[in-house]
N, C-alpha and C positions, 0 to 999 in steps of 0.2 A: 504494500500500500504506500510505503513513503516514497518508492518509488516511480508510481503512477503519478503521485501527488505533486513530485519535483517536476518529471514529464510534463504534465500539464501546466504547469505551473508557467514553465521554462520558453511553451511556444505562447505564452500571454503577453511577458515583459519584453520590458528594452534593453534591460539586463541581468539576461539570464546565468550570468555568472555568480550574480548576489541572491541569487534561489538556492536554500537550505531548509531540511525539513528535520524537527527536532522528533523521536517519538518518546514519547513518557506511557509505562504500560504497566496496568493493573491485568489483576488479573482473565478477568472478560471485555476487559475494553483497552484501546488506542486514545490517546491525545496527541495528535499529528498539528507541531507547529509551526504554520508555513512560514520564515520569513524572507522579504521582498525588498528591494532597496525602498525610501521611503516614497520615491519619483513613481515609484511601479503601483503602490497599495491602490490608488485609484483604478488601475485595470484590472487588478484580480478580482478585487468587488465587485465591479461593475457599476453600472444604472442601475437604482434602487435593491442593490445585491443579489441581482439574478445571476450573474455567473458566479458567485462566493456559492451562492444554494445550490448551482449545477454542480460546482466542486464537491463538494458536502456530499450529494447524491452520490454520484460517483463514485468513491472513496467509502461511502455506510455499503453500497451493494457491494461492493467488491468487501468488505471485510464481513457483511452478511454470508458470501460464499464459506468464509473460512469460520461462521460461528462467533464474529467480537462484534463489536459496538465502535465504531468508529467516531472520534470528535476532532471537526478542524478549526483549530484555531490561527487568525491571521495576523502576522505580527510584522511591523515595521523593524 
């Protein structure tokens, strides 16, 4: 999942070299923490956070396949 997460993350920004994903893990869930240079946070939200929600998506079904809980948090 984290690295679905940089993936996508990566063809978003304008620099994709400042895309790192932290994961912190309990034991049924994921905290995936994206962060983005601060120039980028505007594109990976989006308009009214519809692409942040498609990310989200994204990233719960895929860790639904494997039985976790997935949480993405977006960090500057």
């Amino acid at each position: 999942m984290k690295e679905l997460l940089e993936y996508l993350a990566r063809a978003l920004v304008d620099k994709p070299d400042a895309v790192r994903v932290e994961v912190i893990e309990s034991e049924k869930s994921l905290i995936l923490q994206l962060h983005v240079d601060p120039e980028d946070v505007g594109k990976v939200i989006g308009k009214q956070g519809r692409i942040a929600k498609a990310l989200r998506t994204v990233v719960k079904a895929s860790a639904a396949k494997e039985g976790l809980k997935a949480i993405v948090e977006i960090v500057d």
